[in-house]
C-alpha positions as CSV (number, residue, x, y, z in Angstrom):
1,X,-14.1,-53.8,1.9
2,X,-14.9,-52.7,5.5
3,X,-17.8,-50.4,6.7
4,X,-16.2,-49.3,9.3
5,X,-17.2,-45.2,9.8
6,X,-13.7,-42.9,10.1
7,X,-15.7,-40.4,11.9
8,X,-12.3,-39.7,14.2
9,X,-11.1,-37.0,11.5
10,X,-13.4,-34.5,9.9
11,X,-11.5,-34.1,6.9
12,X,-14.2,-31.5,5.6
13,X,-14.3,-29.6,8.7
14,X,-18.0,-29.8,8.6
15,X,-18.5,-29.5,12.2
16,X,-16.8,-26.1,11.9
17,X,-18.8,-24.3,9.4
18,X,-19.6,-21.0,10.4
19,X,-22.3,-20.5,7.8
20,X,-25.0,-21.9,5.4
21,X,-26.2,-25.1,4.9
22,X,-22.8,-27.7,4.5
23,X,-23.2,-31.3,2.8
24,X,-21.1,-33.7,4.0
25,X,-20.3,-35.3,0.3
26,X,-19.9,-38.6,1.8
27,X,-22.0,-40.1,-0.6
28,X,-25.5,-41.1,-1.4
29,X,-26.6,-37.5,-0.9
30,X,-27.0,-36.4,-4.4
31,X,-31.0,-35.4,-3.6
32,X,-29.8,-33.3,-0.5
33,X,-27.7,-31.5,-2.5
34,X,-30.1,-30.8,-4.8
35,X,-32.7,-29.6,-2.9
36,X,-29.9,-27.5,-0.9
37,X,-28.8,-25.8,-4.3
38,X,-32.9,-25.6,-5.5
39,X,-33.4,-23.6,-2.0
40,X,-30.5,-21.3,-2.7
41,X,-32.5,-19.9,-5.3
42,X,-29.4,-18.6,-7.4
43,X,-26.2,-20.1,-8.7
44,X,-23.2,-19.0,-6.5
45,X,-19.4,-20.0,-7.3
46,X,-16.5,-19.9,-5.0
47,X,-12.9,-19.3,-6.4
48,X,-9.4,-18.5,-5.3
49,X,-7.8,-15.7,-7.1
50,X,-4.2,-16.0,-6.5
51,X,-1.6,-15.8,-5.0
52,X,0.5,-15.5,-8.0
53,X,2.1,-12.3,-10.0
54,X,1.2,-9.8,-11.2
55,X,-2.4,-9.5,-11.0
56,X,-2.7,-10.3,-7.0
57,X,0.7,-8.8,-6.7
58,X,2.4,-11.9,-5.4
59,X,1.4,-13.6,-2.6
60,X,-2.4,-12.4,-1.5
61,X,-4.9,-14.5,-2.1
62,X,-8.6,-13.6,-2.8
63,X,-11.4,-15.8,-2.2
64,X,-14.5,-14.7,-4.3
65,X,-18.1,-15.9,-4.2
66,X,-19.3,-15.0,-7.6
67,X,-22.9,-14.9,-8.9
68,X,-22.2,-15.0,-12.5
69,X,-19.7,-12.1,-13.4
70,X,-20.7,-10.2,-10.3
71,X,-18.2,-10.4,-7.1
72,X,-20.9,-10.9,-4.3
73,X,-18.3,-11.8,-1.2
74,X,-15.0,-11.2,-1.0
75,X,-12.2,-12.8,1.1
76,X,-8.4,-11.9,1.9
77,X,-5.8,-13.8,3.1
78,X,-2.8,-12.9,3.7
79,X,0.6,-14.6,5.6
80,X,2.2,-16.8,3.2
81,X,6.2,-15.1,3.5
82,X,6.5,-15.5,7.1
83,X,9.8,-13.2,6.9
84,X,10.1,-13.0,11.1
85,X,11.1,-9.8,10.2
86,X,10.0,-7.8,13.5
87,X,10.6,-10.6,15.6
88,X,14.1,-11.2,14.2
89,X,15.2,-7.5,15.1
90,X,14.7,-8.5,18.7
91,X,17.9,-10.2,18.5
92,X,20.3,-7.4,16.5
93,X,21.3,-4.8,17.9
94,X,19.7,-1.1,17.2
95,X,21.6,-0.3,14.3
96,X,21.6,-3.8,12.6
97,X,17.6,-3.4,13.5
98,X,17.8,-1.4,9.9
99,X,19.0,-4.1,7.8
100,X,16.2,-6.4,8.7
101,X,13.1,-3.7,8.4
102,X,14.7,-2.0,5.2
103,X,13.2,-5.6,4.0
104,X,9.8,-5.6,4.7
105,X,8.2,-3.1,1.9
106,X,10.6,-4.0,-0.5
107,X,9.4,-0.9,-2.7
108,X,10.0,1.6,-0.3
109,X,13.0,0.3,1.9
110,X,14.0,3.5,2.8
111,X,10.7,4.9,4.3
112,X,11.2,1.7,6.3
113,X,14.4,2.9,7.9
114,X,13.3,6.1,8.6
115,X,10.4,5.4,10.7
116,X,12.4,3.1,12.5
117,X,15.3,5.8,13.0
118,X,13.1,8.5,14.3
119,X,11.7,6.0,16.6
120,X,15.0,5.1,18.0
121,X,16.0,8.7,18.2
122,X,12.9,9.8,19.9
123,X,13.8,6.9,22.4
124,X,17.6,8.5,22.9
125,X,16.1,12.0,22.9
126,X,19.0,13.0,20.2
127,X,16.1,14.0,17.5
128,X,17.3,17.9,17.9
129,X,20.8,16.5,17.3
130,X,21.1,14.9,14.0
131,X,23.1,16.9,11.6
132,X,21.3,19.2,9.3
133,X,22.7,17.9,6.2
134,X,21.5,14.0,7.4
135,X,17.9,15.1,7.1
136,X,18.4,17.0,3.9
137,X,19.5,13.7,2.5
138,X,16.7,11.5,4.2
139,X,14.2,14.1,2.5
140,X,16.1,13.5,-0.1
141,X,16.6,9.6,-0.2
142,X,12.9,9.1,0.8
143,X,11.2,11.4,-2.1
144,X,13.0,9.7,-4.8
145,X,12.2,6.1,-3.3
146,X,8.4,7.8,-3.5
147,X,9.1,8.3,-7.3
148,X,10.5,5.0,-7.8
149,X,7.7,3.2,-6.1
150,X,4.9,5.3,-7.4
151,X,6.4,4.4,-11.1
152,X,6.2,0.6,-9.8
153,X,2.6,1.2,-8.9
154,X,1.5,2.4,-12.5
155,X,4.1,0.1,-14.4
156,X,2.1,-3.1,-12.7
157,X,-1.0,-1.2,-13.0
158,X,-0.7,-1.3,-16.8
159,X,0.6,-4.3,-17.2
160,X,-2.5,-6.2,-15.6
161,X,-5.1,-4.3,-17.1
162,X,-3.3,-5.1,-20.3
163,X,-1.2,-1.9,-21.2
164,X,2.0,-3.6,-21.6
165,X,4.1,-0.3,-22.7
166,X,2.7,1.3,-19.5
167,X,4.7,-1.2,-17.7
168,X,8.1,-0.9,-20.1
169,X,8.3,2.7,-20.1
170,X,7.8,2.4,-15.5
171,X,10.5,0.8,-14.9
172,X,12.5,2.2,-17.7
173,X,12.3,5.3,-15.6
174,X,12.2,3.0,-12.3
175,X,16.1,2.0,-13.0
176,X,17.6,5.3,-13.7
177,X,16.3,6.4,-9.9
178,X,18.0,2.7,-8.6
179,X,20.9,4.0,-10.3
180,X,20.9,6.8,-8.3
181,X,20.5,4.8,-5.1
182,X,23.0,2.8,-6.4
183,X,25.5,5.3,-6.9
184,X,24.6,7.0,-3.0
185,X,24.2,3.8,-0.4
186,X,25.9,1.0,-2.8
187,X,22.8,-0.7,-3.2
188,X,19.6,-1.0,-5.5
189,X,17.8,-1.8,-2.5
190,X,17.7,-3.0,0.7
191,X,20.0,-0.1,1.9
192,X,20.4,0.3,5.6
193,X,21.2,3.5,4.3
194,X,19.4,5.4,6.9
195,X,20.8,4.7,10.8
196,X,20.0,6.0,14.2
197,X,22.0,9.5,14.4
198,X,21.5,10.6,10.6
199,X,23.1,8.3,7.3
200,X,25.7,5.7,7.2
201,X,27.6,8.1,4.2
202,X,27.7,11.4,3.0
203,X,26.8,11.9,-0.7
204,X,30.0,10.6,-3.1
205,X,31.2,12.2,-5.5
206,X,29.5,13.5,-8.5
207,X,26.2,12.4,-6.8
208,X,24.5,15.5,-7.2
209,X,25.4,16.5,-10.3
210,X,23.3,13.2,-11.9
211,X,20.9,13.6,-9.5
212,X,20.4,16.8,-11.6
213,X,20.3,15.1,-14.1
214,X,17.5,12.8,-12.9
215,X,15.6,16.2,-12.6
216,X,15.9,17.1,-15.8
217,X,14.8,14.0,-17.6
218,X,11.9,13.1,-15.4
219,X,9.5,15.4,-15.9
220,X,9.2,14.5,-19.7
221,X,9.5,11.0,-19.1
222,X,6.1,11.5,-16.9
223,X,4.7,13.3,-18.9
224,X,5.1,10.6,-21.8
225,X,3.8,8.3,-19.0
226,X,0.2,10.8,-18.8
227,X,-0.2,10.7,-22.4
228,X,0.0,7.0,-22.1
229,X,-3.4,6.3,-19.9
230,X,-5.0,10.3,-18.8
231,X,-7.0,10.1,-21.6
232,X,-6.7,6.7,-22.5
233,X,-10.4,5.6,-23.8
234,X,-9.8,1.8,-22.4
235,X,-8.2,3.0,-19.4
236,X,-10.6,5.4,-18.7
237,X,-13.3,2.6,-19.0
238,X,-11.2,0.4,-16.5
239,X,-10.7,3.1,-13.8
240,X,-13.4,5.2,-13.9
241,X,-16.2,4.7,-11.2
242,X,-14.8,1.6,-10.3
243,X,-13.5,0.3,-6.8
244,X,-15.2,3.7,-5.6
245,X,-14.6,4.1,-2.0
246,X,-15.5,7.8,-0.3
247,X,-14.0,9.5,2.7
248,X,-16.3,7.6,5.0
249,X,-15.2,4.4,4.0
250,X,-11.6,5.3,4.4
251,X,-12.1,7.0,7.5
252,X,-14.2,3.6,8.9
253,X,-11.6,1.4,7.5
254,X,-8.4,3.7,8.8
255,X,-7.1,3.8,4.7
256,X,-4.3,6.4,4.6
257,X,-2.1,7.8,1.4
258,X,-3.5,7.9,-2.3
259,X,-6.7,6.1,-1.8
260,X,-7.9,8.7,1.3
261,X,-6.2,11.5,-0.8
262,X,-8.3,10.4,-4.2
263,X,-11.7,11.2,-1.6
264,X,-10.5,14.6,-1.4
265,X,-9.2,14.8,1.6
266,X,-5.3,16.3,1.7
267,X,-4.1,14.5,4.9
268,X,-0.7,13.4,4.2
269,X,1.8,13.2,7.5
270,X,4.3,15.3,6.2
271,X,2.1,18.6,6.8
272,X,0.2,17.5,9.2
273,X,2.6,16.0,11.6
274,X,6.1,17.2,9.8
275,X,9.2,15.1,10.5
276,X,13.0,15.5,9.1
277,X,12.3,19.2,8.4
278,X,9.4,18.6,5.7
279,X,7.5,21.8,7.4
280,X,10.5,23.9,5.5
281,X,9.6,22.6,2.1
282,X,7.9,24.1,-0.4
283,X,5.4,21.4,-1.9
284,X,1.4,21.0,-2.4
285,X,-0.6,17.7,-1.0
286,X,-1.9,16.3,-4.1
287,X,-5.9,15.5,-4.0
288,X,-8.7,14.3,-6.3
289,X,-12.5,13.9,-5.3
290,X,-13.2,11.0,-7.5
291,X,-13.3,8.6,-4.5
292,X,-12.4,5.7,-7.5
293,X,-9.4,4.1,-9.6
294,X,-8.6,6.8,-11.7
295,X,-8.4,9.5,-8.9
296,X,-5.9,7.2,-6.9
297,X,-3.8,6.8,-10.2
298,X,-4.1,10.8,-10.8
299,X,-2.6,11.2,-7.1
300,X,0.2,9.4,-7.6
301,X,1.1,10.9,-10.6
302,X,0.9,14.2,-9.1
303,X,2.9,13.1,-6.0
304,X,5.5,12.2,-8.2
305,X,5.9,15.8,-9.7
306,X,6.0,17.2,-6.4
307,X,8.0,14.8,-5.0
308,X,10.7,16.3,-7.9
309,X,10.1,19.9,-6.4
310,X,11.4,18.4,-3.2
311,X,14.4,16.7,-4.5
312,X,15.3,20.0,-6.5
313,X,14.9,22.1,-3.3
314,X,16.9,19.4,-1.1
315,X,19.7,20.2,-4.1
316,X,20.0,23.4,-3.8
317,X,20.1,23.2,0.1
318,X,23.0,20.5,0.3
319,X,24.9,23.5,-1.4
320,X,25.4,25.1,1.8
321,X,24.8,22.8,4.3
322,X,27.9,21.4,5.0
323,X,29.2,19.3,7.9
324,X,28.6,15.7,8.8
325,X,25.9,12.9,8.3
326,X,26.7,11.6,11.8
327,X,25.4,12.2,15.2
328,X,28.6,13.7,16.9
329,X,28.2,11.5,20.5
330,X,30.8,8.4,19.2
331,X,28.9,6.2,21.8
332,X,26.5,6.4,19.4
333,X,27.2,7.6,15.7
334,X,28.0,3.7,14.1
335,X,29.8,2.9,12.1
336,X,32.6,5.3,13.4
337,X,34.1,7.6,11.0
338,X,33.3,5.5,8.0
339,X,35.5,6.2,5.0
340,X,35.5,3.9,1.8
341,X,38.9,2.6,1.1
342,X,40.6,2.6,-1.8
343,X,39.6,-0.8,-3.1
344,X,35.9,0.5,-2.8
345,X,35.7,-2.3,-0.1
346,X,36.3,-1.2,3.3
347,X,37.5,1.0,5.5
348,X,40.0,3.4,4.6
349,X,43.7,3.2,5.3
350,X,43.8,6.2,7.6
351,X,40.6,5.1,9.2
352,X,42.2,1.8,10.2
353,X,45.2,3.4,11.1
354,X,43.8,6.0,13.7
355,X,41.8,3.0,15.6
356,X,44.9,0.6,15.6
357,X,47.7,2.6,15.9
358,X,47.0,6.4,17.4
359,X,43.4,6.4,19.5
360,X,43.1,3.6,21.9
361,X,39.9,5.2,22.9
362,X,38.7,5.5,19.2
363,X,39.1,1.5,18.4
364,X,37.5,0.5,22.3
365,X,34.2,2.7,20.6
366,X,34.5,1.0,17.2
367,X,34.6,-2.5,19.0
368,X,32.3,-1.9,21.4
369,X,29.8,-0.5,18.9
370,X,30.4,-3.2,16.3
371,X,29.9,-5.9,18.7
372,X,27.5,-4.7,21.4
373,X,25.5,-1.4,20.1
374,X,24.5,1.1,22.3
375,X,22.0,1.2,24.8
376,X,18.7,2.7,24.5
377,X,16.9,4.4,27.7
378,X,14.2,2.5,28.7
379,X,10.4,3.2,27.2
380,X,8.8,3.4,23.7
381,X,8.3,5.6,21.0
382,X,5.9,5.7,18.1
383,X,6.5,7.9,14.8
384,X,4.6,7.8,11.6
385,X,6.0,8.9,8.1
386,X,4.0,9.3,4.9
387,X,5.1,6.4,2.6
388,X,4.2,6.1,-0.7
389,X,1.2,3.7,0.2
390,X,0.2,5.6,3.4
391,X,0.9,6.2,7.2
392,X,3.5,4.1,8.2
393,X,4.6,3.8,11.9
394,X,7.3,2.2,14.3
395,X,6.4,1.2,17.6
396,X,9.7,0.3,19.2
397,X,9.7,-0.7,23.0
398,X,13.8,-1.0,25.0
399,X,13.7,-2.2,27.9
400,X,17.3,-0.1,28.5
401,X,19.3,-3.0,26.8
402,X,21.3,-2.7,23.7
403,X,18.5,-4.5,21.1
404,X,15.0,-3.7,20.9
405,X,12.5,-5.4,23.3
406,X,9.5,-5.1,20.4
407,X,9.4,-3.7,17.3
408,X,5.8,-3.7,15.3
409,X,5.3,-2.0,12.4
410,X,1.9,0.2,10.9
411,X,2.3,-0.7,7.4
412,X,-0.2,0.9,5.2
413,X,-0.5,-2.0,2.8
414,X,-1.8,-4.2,5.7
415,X,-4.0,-1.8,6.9
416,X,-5.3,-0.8,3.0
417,X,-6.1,-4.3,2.0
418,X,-9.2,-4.1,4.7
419,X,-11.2,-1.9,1.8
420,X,-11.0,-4.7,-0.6
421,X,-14.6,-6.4,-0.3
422,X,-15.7,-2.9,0.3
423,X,-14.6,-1.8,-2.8
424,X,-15.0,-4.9,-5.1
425,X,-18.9,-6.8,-3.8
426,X,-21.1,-5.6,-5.4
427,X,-18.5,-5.0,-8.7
428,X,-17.5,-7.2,-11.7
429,X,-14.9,-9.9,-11.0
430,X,-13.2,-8.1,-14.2
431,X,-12.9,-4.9,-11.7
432,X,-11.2,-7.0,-8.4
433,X,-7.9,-6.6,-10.9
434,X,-8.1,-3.0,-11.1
435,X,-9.3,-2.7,-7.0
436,X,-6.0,-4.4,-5.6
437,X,-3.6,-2.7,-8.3
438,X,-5.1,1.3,-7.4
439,X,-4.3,0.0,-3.4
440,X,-0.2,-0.7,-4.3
441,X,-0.3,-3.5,-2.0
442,X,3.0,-4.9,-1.4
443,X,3.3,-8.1,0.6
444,X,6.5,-7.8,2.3
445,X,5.1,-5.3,4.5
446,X,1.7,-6.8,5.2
447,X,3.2,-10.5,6.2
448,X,6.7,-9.2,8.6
């Protein structure tokens, strides 16, 4: 065998350590190692937790350095979807811009859309002219997706810390609000629902009378869901005092939503910087001042009742606000006078008819705005909305073309994951599980 020395490649990146003492386990070292481990003075493990589902919640991955049962270092990494969502959107135009970010937090699609919308708008200066009834129905659309997500939030929270009917009865009740998003954009999720200039539909019919419905059934079903783990023993034991992180922790690490709110502190951007009309609503900022797991859980349940005040108000407002969904300005409202057809597939037959046959004008804007898009005046806009996880912003950037020059995203998951050592060294690696879940993480936002 040849002793020749490969000393070309550094397969253990030794020469790149950053930190403590590295052994090059090329052999015939065995009394190095041992005196390294002797001067450590304490046994130290290093282990990747995740990515898998559901206790990492997909595809994050932690790297721990435990001592014993005792989490003294930890590690996240994140980028392992590489969706090119933001970077894709440079190459649609405005409006298709919403079928690519509806995608990135695929638990709240619809908060997605409207951060990006209001962004847009702010760009065209047309925020003073979307129809009344569109924002009802964003309100609307974005407080039930708030529900629906929250109830994910819990269902997976059970389910890893080993409450299995926590996570049934969730999505039990997570289905009957996709129904409903079903029944109003066509879709589960994923919508596109929301578009610059208000909604791609108005409400069909019989919509609201299930979404009444909805109302009445949910308030038991959460209730079953608090009787479930408030004064669960177990899950008290799990939550309580554990991943504690106060206000100036969250403040240091820029956390936003249900973990600042569990401090005690009510900042959420819909009273503090009201969009879509939320200054009009009658609803309270939901707070606890545990500053741990079970106060973030408690938040979110609460949010979920007063996100079903909203809904009710937005009801009883769609009553008598009557008109369209649409922007007015056809050089901008897309897709132009959309009617289902009969089939349930397309256009409708008078629809077609009035571009082909009665309104040249009418079918050069439907082309035009099918093929091209408008254009946007040159500049950039950034709006935050409250999601379900926290502050989420679009940065959009036109350079006066008809496609966005930049779009970038403030996703709250990416931002939240930052308190993970904070909240878990020094903890049990039993207690990492229960850290990540009372953060909501979801991936598709963080890696876009």
């Amino acid at each position: 065998m040849s002793s020749t020395k490969y000393t070309e490649y550094d397969a253990y990146a030794a020469e790149e350590a950053a930190e403590g003492k590295v052994f090059d386990v090329g052999g015939q070292d065995w009394d190095q190692v041992v005196a390294g481990a002797d001067d450590a003075g304490d046994e130290r493990l290093v282990i990747n937790m995740g990515p898998q589902h559901p206790s990492t919640h997909g595809v994050l991955r932690l790297i721990l350095t435990l001592d014993g049962e005792t989490v003294t270092e930890a590690r996240v990494n994140i980028g392992y979807l590489h969706t090119g969502i933001e970077k894709n959107m440079e190459f649609r135009t405005w409006t298709q811009g919403t079928t690519f970010c509806t995608r990135m937090d695929y638990l709240a699609p619809l908060f997605n859309e409207t951060a990006y919308c209001l962004s847009v708008e702010r760009l065209l200066g047309i925020t003073d002219q979307v129809p009344e009834r569109a924002q009802i129905i964003r309100v609307m659309m974005m407080e039930l997706n708030r529900i629906s997500s929250h109830l994910v939030a819990i269902a997976t929270f059970g389910l890893e810390l080993g409450a299995t009917t926590v996570m049934l009865n969730g999505f039990i009740e997570r289905e009957y609000t996709l129904d409903l998003f079903e029944e109003i954009t066509g879709l589960r999720m994923n919508h596109a629902y929301i578009r610059p200039g208000g909604v791609s539909q108005d409400l069909p019919s019989g919509a609201t009378s299930k979404i009444r419905d909805y109302l009445d059934r949910m308030p038991k079903r959460i209730q079953a869901l608090r009787k479930l783990l408030d004064a669960n023993p177990v899950f008290l034991a799990r939550t309580k005092d554990v991943a504690y992180l106060d206000l100036t922790g969250c403040m240091a690490l820029g956390i936003t939503g249900p973990v600042l709110r569990a401090t005690g502190l009510p900042w959420d951007l819909r009273k503090s910087q009201p969009y879509c009309g939320y200054e009009t609503y009658d609803f309270e900022v939901a707070t606890q001042d545990t500053s741990d797991v079970y106060g973030r859980y408690l938040v979110r349940m609460d949010e979920m009742e007063q996100s079903l005040k909203i809904v009710e108000q937005c009801l009883d407002r769609l009553q008598t606000a009557k008109g369209p969904v649409m922007i007015e300005d056809k050089k901008i409202g897309w897709p132009a006078q959309l009617a289902m057809g009969a089939d349930g597939l397309g256009n409708s037959p008078r629809h077609i008819a009035h571009i082909m046959g009665t309104s040249m004008e009418a079918l050069i804007h439907h082309f035009k705005l099918v093929t091209e898009g408008f254009r946007v005046p040159a500049g950039q806009a950034y709006v935050p909305i409250e999601s379900p996880r926290g502050e989420l912003a679009a940065h959009v950037v036109s350079d006066g073309g008809t496609r966005p020059f930049r779009a970038h995203f403030r996703d709250p998951s990416f931002v939240n994951l930052q308190a993970v050592p904070a909240m878990s060294e020094g903890g049990m690696i039993a207690d990492i599980i229960a850290a990540v879940a009372s953060l909501d993480p979801v991936m598709g936002g963080v890696d876009r």
